[in-house]
C-alpha atoms as one frame of an Amber mdcrd trajectory, in Angstrom:
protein
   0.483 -32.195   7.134   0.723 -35.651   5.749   3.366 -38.065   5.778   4.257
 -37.597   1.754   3.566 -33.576   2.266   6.098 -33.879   5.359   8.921 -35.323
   3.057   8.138 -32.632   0.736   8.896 -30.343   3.557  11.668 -31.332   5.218
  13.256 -32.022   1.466  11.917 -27.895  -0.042  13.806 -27.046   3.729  17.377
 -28.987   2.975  17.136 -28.407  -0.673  16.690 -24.110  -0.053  19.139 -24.151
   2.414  21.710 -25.439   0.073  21.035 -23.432  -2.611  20.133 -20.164  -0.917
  23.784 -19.799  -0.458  25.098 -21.253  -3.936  27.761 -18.875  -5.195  28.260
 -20.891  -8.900  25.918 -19.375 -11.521  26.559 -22.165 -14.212  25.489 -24.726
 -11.404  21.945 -22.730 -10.522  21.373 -22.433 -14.350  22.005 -26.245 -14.693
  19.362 -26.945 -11.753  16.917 -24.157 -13.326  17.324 -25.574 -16.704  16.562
 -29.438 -15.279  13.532 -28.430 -13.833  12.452 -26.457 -16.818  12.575 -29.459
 -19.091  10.427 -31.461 -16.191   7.868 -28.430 -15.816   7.373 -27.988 -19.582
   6.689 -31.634 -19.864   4.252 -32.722 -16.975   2.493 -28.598 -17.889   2.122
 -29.838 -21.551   0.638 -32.750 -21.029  -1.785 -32.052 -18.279  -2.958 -28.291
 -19.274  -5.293 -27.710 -22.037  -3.872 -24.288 -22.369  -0.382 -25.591 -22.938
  -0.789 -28.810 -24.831  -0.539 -27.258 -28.334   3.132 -25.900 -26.903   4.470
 -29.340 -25.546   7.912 -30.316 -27.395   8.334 -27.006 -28.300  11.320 -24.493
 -27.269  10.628 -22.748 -23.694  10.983 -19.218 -26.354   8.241 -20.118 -28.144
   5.627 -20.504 -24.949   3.304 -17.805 -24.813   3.823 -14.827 -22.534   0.933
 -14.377 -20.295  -0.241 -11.743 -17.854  -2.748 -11.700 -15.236  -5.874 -10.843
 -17.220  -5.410 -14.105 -19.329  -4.135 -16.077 -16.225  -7.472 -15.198 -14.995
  -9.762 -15.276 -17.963  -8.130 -18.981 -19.608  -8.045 -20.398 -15.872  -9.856
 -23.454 -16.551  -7.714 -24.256 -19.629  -4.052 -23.636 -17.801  -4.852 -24.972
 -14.265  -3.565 -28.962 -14.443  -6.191 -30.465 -11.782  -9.299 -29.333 -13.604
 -10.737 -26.888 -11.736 -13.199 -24.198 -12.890 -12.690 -20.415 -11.717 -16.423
 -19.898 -11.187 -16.140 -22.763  -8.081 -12.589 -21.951  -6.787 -13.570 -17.747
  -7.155 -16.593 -18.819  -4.495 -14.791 -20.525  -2.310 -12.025 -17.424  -2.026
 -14.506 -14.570  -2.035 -16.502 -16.592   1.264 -13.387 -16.806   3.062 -12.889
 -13.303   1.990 -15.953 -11.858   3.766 -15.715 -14.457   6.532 -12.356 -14.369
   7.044 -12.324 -18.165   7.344  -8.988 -19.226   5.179  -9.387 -22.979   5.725
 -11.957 -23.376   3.662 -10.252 -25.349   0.088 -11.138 -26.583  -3.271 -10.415
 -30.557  -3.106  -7.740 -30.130  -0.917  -6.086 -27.137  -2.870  -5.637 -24.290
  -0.951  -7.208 -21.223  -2.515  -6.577 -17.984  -2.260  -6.901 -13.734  -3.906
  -4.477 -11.473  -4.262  -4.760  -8.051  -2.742  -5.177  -6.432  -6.488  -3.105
  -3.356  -6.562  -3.371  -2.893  -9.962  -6.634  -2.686  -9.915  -7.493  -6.369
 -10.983  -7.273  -9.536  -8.481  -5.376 -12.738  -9.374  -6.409 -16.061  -7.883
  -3.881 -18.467  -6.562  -4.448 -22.560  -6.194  -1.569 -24.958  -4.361  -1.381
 -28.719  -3.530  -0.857 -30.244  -0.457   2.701 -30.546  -1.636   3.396 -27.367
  -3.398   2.276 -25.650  -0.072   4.881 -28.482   1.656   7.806 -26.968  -0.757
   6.361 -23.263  -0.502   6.846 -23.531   3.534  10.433 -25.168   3.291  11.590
 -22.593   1.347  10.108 -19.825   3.113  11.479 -21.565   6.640  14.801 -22.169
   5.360  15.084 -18.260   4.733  13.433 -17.146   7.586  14.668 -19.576  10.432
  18.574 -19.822  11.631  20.438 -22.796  11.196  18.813 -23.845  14.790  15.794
 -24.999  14.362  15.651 -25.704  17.840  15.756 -22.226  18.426  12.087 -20.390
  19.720  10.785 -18.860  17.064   7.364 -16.816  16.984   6.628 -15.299  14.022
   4.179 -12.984  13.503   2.835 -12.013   9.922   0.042  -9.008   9.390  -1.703
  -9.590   5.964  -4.572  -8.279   4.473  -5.925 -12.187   4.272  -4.718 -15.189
   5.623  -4.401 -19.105   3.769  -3.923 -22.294   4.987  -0.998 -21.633   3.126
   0.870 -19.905   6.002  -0.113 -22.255   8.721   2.192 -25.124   7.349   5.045
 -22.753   8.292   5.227 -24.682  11.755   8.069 -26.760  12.616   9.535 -27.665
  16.100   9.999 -24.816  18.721   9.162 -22.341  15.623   5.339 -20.695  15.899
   3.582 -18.592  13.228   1.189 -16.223  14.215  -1.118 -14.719  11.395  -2.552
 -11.266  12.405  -5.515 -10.012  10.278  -4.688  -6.133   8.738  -8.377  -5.947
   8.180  -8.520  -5.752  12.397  -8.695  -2.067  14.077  -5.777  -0.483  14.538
  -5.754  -1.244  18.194  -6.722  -4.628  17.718  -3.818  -5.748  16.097  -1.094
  -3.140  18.370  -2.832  -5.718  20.969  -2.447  -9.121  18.991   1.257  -8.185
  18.496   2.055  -7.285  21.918   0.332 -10.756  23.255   2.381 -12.216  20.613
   5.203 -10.697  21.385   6.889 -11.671  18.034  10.345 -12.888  17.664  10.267
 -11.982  13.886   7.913  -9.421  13.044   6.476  -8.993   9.278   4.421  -6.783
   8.190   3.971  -4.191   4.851   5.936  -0.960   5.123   2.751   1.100   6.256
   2.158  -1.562   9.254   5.895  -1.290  10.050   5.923   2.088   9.808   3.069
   3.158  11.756   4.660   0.601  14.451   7.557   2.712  14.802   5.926   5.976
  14.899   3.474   5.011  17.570   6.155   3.296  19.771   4.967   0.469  20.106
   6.757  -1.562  22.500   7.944  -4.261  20.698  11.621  -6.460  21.104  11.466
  -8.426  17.621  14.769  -9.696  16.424  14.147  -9.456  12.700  11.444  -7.204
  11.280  10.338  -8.020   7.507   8.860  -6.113   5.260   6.346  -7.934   2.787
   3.319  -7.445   0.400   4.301  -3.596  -0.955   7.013  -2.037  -1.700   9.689
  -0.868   1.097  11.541   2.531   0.266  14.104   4.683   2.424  11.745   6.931
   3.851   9.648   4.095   5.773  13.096   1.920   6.278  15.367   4.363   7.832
  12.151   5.231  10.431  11.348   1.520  11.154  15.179   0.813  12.128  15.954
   3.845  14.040  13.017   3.232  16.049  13.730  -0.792  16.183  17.284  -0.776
  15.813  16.966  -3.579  13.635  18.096  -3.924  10.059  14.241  -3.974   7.958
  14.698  -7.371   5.302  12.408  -8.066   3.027  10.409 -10.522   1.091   9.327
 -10.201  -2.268   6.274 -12.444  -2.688   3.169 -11.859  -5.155   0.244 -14.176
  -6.233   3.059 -15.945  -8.432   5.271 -16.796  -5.845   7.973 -16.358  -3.225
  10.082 -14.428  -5.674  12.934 -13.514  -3.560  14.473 -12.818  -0.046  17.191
 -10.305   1.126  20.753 -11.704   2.374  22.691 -10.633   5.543  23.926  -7.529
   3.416  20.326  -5.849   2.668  19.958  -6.714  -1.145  16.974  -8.765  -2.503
  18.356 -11.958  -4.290  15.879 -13.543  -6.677  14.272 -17.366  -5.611  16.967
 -18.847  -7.630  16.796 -21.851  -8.861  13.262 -22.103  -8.052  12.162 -19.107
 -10.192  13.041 -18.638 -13.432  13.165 -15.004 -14.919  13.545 -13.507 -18.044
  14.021  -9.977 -17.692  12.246  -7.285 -19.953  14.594  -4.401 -19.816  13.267
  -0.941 -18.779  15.660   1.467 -19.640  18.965   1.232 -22.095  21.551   0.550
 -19.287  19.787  -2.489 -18.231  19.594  -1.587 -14.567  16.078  -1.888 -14.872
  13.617  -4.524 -15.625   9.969  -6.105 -15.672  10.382  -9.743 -15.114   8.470
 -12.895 -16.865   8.716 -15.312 -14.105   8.437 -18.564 -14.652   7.803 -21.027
 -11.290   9.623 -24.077 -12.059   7.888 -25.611  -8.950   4.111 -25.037  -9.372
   2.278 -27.887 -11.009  -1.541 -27.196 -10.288  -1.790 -23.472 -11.071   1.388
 -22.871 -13.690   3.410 -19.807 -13.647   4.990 -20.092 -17.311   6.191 -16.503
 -18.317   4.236 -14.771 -16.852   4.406 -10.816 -17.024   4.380  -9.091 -13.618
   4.144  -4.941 -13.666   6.962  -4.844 -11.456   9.806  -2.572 -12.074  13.047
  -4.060 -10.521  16.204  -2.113 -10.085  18.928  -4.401 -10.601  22.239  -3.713
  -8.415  25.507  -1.856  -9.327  27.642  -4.541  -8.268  27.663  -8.027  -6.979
  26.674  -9.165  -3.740  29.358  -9.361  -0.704  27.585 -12.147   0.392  28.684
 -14.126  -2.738  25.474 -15.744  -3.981  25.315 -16.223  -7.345  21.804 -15.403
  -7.419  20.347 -12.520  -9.417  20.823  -8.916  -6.755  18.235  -6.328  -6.958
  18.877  -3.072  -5.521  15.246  -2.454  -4.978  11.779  -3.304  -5.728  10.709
   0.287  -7.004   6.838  -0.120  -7.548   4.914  -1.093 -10.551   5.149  -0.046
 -14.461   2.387   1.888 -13.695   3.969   3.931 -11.066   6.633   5.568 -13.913
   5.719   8.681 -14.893   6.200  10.698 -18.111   7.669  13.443 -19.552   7.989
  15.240 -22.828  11.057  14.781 -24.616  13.189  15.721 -27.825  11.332  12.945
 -30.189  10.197  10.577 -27.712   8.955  10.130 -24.188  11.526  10.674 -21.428
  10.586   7.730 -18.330  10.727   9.157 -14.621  11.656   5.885 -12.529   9.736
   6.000  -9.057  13.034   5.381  -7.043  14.802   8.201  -8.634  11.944  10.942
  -8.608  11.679  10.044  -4.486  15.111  10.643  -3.854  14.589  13.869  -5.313
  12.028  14.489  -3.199  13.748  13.597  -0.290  16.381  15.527  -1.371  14.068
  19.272  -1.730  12.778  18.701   2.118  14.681  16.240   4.416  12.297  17.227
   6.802   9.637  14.789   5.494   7.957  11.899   7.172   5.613  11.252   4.262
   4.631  12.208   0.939   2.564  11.089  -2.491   2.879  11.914  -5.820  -0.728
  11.954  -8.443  -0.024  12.091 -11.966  -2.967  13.606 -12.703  -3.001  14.739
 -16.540   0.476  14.495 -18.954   2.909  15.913 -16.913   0.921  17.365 -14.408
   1.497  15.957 -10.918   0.124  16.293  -7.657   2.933  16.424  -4.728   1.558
  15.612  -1.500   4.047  16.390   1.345   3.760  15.625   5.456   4.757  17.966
   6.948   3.843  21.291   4.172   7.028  23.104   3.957   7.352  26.432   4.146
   7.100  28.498   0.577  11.010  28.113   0.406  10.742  24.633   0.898   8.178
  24.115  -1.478  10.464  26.345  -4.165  12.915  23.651  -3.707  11.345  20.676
  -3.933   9.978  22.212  -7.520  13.390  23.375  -8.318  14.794  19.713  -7.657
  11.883  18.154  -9.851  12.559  20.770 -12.588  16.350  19.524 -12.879  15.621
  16.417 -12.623  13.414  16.652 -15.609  16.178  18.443 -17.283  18.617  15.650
 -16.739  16.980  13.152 -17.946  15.904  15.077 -21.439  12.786  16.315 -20.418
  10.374  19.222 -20.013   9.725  19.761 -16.114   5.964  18.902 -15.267   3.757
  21.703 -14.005   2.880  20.942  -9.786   0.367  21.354  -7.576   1.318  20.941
  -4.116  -1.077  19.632  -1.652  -1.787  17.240   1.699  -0.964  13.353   1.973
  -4.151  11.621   1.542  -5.495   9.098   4.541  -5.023   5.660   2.879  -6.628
   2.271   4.679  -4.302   0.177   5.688  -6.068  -2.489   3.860  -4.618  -0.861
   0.249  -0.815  -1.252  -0.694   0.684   1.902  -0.032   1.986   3.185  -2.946
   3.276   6.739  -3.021   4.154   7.666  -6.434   0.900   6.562  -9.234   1.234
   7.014 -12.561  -1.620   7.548 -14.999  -0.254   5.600 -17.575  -1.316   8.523
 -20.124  -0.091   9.062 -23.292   3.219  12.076 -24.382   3.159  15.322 -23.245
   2.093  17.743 -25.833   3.749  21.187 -26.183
């Protein structure tokens, strides 16, 4: 790290400590709105994508998702770079699983695609200086003299991680494309102080027994629910936090209390409500930091359940009660007039609620209103009665017809795919 990229790091680290606790809402929209006004101007003038928007409302910006992030790269990035060059140099590190290879000093990077399509993410010298303050100010105590080790299992590594090294703290990066034993065997040499990992890798951790003493276990990269948190921490006896992170960003980090609070002021989001109570949302996330490869309102697939009540930990930034999957994991019933939305944290709790024997289970929407239940282990016929009983009412509550079940096996998944238990088909109304 250079000198100029160590100021940036030491300020991203004083700066996100101060905020991270801010408990005055009109003072993080000032800061948010400040920054907006110096993104929109350096973006409009540098971006051919955005030039025909400078001096013009932030409302009136397009709203992008990832298939024109991808496909109008070479207009929006700032630094002129062309996808065809900086897709190379990602894809080789991809299948060499060298990550220090960059693009003129720009760290390059792919996302792990779980919707099917892979994003592409570029960062500065000094973006990645601000991106690894941040993320140190909310992982590391107010020590930093304290001995950290930190180890993080990933599908694929960056030189993006590696700046997140300062005094007695050490990050280890742990490849999940390893064997299974390989990487039970990296982590014990490790011997992490702060352990994170996806839910699967977390979970499988606990189940094996692995004999592990971290202090703080994270969950990153897919989603977390009860079922995998309530295993890790009995097993661990450690409370399971979590960072929400995707190709656009470190979008938020949970408090002392368990709830996700949103990167605020550093993030900017505009919710897209979900349902008519507003407890759920998609988010256009705007990242008022990144200069080279602009976030500007950009629609994520996300589904984010908002929650009930504000934070005991006082910050005033944004609470989310969960992280429940993707837009595409809602499935779909048939309803009086109009299409009746099954969210994927309620239908799981009613799951749950039909066998609390369960270690694992999947649901397949397989045709309109047709699902596939996978359950681990197969309950008995009277267990199986109930779990269809409990998905039949819960249809009925929410102003539906109950969907017709098959019942069947959880399917092996790699641990190199984001688990993702309940898939939608995205298909269109039930018919009668």
């Amino acid at each position: 790290m250079n000198i100029a990229a160590a100021r940036q790091f030491v300020s991203a680290y004083i700066r996100a400590r101060r905020f991270d606790r801010a408990q005055n809402r009109s003072r993080l929209d000032a800061w948010q709105q400040r920054w907006l006004a110096e993104l929109l101007r350096e973006v409009g003038q540098r971006s051919a994508f955005y030039r025909q928007y400078a001096g013009r409302p932030f409302t009136e910006w397009p709203i992008i998702d990832k298939q024109i992030w991808m496909d109008r790269f070479d207009d929006i990035n700032t630094v002129g770079a062309k996808l065809k060059d900086v897709l190379d140099i990602a894809s080789r590190a991809e299948s060499t699983r060298d990550f220090a290879a960059s693009w003129n000093g720009f760290t390059v990077g792919l996302s792990s695609g779980t919707s099917g399509s892979r994003g592409l993410f570029m960062a500065s010298a000094g973006e990645r200086a601000q991106w690894a303050g941040t993320l140190l100010a909310k992982l590391a105590t107010a020590n930093l003299l304290r001995r950290e080790v930190i180890a993080l299992v990933l599908r694929a590594g960056s030189t993006l991680y590696d700046s997140v090294q300062a005094l007695r703290l050490r990050f280890v990066y742990v490849d999940q494309i390893m064997p299974w034993p390989s990487i039970v065997e990296a982590l014990l040499r490790h011997n992490p102080t702060i352990l994170a990992a996806p839910a699967q890798v977390l979970r499988l951790l606990a189940d094996q027994d692995v004999a592990l003493k971290p202090r703080r276990i994270i969950s990153v990269a897919e989603v977390l629910d009860e079922l995998d948190r309530e295993a890790i921490e009995r097993r661990y006896a450690v409370r399971v936090e979590q960072i929400y992170q995707a190709t656009e960003g470190l979008l938020g980090t949970t408090c002392e209390h368990g709830l996700i609070h949103l990167n605020e002021p550093y993030v900017l989001i505009e919710p897209e409500w979900l349902d008519s109570d507003r407890r759920r949302m998609s988010p256009l996330v705007t990242d008022l930091r990144r200069r080279s490869q602009p976030v500007i309102r950009y629609r994520l697939n996300d589904v984010l359940r908002l929650a009930d009540n504000p934070c005991r930990c006082g910050r005033a930034s944004l609470a989310l009660a969960g992280v429940d999957g993707r837009q595409d994991d809602v499935l779909w019933l048939e309803g009086t007039g109009a299409r009746v939305p099954v969210f994927p944290d309620v239908l799981a709790r009613t799951i749950l609620r039909g066998s609390e024997a369960l270690r694992d289970f999947e649901v397949q929407e397989l045709a309109p209103c047709h699902w596939r239940l996978g359950l681990a282990p197969m309950p008995a016929a009277a267990g199986l009665l109930r779990v269809q009983n409990e998905c039949a009412a819960l249809a009925r509550s929410l102003g539906g017809l109950p969907p017709r079940i098959e019942f069947g096996a959880v399917r092996p998944q790699s641990l190199t795919h984001k688990r993702r238990r309940i898939r939608g088909a995205r298909s269109l109304p039930c018919t009668s």
